[in-house]
C-alpha positions in Angstrom: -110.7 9.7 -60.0 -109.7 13.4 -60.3 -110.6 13.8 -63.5 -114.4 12.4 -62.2 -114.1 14.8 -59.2 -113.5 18.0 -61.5 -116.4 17.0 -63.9 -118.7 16.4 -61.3 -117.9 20.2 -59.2 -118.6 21.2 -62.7 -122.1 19.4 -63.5 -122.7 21.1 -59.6 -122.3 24.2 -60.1 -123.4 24.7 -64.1 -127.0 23.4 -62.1 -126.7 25.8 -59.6 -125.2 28.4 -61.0 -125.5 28.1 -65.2 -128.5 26.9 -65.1 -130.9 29.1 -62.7 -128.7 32.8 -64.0 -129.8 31.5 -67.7 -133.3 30.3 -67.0 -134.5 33.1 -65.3 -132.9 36.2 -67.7 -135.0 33.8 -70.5 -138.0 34.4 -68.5 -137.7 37.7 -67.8 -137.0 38.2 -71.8 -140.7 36.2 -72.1 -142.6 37.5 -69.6 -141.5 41.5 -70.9 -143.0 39.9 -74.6 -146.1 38.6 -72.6 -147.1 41.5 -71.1 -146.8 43.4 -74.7 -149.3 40.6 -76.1 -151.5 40.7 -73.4 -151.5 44.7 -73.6 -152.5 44.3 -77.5 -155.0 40.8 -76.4 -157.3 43.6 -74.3 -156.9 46.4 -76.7 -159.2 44.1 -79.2 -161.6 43.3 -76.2 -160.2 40.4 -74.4 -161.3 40.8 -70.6 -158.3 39.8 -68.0 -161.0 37.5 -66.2 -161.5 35.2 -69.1 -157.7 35.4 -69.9 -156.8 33.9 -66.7 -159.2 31.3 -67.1 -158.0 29.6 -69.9 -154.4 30.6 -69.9 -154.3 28.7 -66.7 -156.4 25.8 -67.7 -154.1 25.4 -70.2 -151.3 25.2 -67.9 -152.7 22.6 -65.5 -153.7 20.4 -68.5 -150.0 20.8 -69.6 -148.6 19.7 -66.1 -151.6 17.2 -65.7 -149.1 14.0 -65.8 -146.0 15.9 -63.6 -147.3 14.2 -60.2 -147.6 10.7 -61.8 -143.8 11.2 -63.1 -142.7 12.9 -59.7 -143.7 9.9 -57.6 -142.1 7.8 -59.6 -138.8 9.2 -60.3 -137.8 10.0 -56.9 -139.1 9.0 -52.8 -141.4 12.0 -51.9 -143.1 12.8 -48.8 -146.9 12.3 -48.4 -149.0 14.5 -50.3 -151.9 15.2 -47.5 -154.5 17.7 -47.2 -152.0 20.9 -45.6 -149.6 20.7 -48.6 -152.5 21.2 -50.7 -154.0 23.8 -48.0 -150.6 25.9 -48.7 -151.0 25.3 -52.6 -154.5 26.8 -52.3 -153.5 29.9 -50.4 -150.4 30.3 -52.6 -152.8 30.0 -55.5 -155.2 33.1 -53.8 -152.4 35.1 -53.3 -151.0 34.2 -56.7 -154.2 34.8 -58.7 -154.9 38.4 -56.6 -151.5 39.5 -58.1 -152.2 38.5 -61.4 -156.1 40.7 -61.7 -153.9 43.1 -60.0 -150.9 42.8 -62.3 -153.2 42.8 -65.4 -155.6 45.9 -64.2 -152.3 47.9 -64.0 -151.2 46.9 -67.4 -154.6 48.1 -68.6 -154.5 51.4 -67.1 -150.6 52.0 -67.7 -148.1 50.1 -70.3 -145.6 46.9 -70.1 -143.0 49.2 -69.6 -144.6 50.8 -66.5 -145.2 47.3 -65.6 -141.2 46.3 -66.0 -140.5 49.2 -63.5 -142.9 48.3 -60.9 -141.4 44.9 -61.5 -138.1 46.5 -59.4 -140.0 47.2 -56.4 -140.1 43.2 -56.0 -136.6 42.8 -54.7 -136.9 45.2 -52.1 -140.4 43.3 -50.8 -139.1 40.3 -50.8 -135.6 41.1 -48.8 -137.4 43.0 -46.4 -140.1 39.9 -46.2 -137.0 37.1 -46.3 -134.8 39.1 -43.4 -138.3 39.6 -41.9 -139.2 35.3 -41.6 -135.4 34.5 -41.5 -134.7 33.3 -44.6 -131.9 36.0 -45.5 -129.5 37.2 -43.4 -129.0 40.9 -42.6 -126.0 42.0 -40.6 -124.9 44.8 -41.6 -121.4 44.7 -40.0 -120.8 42.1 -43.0 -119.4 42.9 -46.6 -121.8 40.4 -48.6 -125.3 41.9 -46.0 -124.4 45.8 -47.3 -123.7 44.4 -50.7 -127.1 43.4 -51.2 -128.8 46.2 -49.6 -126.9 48.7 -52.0 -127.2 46.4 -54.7 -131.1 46.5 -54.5 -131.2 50.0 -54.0 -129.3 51.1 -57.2 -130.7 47.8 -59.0 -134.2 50.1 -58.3 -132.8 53.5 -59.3 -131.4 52.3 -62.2 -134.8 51.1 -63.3 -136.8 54.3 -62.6 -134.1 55.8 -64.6 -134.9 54.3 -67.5 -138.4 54.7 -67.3 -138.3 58.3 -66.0 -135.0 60.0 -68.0 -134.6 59.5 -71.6 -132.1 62.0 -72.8 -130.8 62.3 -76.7 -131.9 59.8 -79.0 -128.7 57.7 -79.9 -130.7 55.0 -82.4 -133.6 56.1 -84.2 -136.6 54.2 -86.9 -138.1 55.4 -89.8 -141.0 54.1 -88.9 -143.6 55.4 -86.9 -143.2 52.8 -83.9 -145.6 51.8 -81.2 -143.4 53.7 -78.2 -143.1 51.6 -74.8 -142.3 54.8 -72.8 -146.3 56.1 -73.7 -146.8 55.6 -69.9 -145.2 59.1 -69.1 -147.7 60.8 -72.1 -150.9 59.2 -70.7 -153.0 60.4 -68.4 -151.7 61.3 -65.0 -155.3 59.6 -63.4 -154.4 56.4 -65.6 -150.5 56.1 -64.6 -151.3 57.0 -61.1 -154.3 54.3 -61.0 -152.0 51.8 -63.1 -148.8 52.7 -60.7 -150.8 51.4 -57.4 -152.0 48.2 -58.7 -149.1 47.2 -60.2 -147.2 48.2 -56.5 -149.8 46.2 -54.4 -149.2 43.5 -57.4 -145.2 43.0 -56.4 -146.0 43.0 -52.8 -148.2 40.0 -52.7 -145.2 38.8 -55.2 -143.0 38.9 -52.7 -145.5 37.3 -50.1 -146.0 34.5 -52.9 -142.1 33.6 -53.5 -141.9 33.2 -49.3 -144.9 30.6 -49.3 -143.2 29.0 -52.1 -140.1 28.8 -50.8 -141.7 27.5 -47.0 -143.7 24.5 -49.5 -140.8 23.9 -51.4 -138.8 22.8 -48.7 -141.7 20.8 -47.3 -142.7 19.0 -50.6 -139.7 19.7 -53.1 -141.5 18.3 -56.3 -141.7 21.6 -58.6 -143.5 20.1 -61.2 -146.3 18.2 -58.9 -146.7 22.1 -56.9 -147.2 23.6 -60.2 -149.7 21.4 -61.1 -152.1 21.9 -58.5 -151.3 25.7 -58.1 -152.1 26.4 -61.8 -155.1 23.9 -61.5 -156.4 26.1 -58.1 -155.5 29.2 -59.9 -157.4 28.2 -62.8 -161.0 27.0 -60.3 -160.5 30.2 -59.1 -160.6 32.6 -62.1 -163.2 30.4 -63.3 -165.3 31.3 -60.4 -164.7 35.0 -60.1 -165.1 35.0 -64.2 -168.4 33.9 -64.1 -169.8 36.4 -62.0 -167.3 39.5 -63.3 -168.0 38.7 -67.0 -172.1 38.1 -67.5 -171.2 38.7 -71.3 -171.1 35.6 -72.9 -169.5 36.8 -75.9 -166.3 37.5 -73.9 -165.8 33.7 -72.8 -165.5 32.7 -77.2 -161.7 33.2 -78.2 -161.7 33.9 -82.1 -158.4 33.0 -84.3 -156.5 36.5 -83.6 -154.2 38.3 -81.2 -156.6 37.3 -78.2 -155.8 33.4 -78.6 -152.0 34.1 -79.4 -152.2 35.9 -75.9 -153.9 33.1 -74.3 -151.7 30.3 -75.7 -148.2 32.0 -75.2 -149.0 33.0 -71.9 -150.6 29.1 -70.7 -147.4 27.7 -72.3 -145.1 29.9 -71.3 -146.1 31.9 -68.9 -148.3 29.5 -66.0 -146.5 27.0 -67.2 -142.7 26.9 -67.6 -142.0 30.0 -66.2 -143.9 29.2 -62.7 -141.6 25.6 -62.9 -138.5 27.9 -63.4 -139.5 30.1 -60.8 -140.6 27.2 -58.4 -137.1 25.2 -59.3 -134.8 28.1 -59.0 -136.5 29.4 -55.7 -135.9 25.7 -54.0 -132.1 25.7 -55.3 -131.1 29.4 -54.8 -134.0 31.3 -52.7 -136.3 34.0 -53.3 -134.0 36.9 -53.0 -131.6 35.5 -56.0 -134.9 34.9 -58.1 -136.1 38.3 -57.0 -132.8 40.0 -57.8 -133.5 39.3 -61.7 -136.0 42.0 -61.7 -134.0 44.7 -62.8 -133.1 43.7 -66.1 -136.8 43.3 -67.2 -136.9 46.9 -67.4 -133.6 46.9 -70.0 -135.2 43.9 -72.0 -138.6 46.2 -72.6 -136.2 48.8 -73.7 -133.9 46.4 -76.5 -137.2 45.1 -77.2 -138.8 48.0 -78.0 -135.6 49.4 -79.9 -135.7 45.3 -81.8 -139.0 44.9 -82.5 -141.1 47.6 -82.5 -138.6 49.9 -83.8 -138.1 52.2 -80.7 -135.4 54.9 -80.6 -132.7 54.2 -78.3 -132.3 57.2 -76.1 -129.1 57.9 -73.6 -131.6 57.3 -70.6 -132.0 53.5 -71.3 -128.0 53.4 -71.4 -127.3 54.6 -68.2 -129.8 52.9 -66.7 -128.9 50.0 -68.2 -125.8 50.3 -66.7 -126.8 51.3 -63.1 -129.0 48.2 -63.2 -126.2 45.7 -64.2 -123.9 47.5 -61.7 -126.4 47.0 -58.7 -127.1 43.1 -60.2 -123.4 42.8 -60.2 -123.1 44.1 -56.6 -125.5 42.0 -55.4 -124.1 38.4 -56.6 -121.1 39.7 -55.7 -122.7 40.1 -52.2 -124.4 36.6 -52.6 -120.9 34.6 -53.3 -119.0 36.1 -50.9 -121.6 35.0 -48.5 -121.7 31.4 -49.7 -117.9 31.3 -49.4 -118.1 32.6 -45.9 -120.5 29.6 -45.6 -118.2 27.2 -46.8 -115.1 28.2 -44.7 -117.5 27.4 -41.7 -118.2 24.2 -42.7 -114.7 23.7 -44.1 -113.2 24.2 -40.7 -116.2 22.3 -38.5 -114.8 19.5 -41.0 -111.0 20.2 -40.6 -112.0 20.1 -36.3 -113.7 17.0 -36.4 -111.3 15.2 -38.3 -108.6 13.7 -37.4 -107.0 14.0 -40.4 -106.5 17.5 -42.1 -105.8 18.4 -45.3 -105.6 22.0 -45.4 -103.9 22.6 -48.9 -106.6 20.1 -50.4 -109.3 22.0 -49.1 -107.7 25.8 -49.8 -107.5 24.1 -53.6 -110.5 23.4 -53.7 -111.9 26.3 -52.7 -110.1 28.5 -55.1 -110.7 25.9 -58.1 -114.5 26.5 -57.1 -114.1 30.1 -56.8 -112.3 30.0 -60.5 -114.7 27.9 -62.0 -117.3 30.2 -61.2 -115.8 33.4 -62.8 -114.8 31.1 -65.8 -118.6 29.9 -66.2 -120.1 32.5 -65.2 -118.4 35.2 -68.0 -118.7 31.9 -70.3 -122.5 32.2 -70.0 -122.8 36.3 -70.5 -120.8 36.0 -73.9 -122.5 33.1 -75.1 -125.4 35.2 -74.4 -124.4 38.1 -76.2 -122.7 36.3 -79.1 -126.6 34.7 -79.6 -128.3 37.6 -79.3 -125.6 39.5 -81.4 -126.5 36.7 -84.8 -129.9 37.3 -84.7 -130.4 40.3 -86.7 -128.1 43.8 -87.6 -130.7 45.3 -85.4 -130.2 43.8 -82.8 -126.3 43.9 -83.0 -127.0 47.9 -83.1 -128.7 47.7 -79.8 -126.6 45.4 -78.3 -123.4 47.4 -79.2 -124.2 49.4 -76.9 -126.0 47.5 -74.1 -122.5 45.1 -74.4 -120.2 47.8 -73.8 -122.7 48.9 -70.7 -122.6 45.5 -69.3 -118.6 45.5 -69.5 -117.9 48.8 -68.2 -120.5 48.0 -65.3 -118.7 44.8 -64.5 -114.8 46.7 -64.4 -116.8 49.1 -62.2 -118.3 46.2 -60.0 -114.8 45.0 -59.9 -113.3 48.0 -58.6 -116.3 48.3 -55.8 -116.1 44.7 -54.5 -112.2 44.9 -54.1 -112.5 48.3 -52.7 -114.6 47.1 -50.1 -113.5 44.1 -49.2 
């Protein structure tokens, strides 16, 4: 019987926990390799209109059988017409931040984009504390914790875009530089810098709504659906009278229909179900929170694939930007274990029975599990990336010995606070 306990508290919280921390960092890793294909898509002509078009028809033919498989596998409430009101205007304000998103990336770079990116977390906590979906008291350990988390999560960002420093690594080659942003024009970054801001805000208004139809309808697959199918009416419509060329609407075998495929599969697809699922298990703020990194991926990309130099800036930013992610799920336990001393002791007063050492071992075989798991899940990380090329062990020798000096410092921070 105990045995059964322990493995199900552990099938619990690898879905919670495991799960969610791993899904999202993959998607952040794709959407930073999206944005570069998309960036190279309109280089050879491929308008943004027609790219939404078919990227998201592609999506909602993908998801076309979720709702069929939804009904069936679990009871769901009725799907009437103000579910599918929401969907719609969750599908406006999604498709306004994707023309948005995508004129940005046109006038600036991916990596411009990955820094705007940062701004999300801050939107969204303000929206969240705003509509009373995250608490903000800031006489409590785990309520400053995020607030400084976010805030040096953000700096950290804008340092690697803004410092580089020495060169540590260095190519060859003659690579395609992500950091061209701060050599274009100053019209074109300041023009590509406000879309890409007014972008993350109507992000943040997007993962509220979500979050509000989510716990109204919680079927991620079935919302998807008809939000990439609305999404997709409504490019479709704004297309046809933004693109009169014809010639623009005919996708040719080349870097245009890569674009369009990767981003329909991976992009509307799975990482709006990822995003849906992880926002109805752990709220938009933890979702949001994953921003940061996205801005350390572009770099190790850049340095991995399109043979970048690693400079000294993307290092300490780096680091600054795990030590404010660190901060802040530091922040986001303590405040779920805070949570579950309230409901352990409303259980220990309306029982008649207590068991206080039961519940106190519990607690702290929780609290271990989680530490275990969750360092379990950043070396298995780093062990995969570390096998995939001596590249990308070069890079990562670095970014590793970032992450573990950020994590001592986190350390250090939580238990001086607390």
């Amino acid at each position: 019987m105990g045995r059964g306990g322990g493995g199900g508290d552990e099938r619990r919280y690898c879905y919670r926990q495991v799960f969610p921390f791993t899904a999202i960092v993959t998607m952040e890793c794709a959407n930073v390799g999206l944005n570069t294909l998309f960036k190279l898509a309109t280089l050879h002509g491929m308008s943004r209109h027609v790219f939404l078009v078919y990227a998201y028809a592609i999506a909602a033919l993908l998801l076309l059988p979720a709702p069929f498989f939804s009904r069936r596998s679990r009871v769901l409430p009725s799907f009437n017409f103000v579910i599918l009101l929401k969907i719609f205007l969750l599908a406006v304000v999604g498709y306004t931040s994707q023309i948005m998103g995508y004129t940005g990336i046109n006038y600036g770079s991916p990596t411009l984009a990955s820094a705007m990116s940062n701004l999300s977390p801050a939107f969204t906590f303000l929206l969240a504390v705003i509509f009373r979906m995250e608490k903000l008291a800031l006489s409590s350990k785990s309520s400053r914790a995020k607030v400084v988390g976010t805030v040096v999560s953000i700096s950290g960002a804008f340092v690697v875009t803004f410092y580089k420093g020495p060169s540590i690594s260095s190519s060859s080659s003659t690579p395609v530089s992500l950091h061209q942003t701060v050599h274009s024009s100053q019209s074109n970054w300041m023009i590509g810098s406000l879309f890409l801001a007014v972008e993350y805000v109507l992000v943040a208004v997007w993962y509220i709504i979500q979050t509000h139809i989510m716990k109204g309808y919680p079927a991620e697959s079935t919302v998807v659906f008809f939000y990439t199918a609305c999404v997709s009416i409504l490019a479709a419509v704004v297309g046809f009278f933004a693109e009169e060329d014809s010639s623009k609407w005919r996708i040719r075998p080349s870097v245009a229909l890569a674009s369009v495929l990767c981003s329909g599969i991976f992009g509307c697809c799975l990482n709006n179900i990822v995003h849906t699922w992880a926002l109805h298990l752990r709220g938009p703020v933890y979702v949001t929170m994953f921003k940061p990194l996205s801005i350390a991926i572009a770099a190790a990309m850049g340095v991995i694939i399109l043979g970048d130099t690693l400079y000294l800036g993307g290092i300490i930013g780096a680091t600054i930007i795990a030590i404010g992610f660190y901060t802040v799920m530091w922040g986001k336990t303590k405040e779920e274990l805070v949570e579950l001393d309230i409901d352990t002791a409303d259980l220990e007063s309306s029982s008649a029975q207590k068991f206080p050492p039961l519940l106190q071992s519990y607690r702290a075989d929780v609290t271990q599990k989680s530490s275990v798991l969750f360092l379990h899940a950043c070396n298995i990380s780093v062990i995969l990336f570390h096998r995939l090329s001596h590249r990308l062990c070069f890079c990562f020798l670095y970014l590793n010995k970032a992450c573990f000096f950020s994590l001592r410092f986190s350390y250090v921070f939580c238990t001086f606070v607390s």
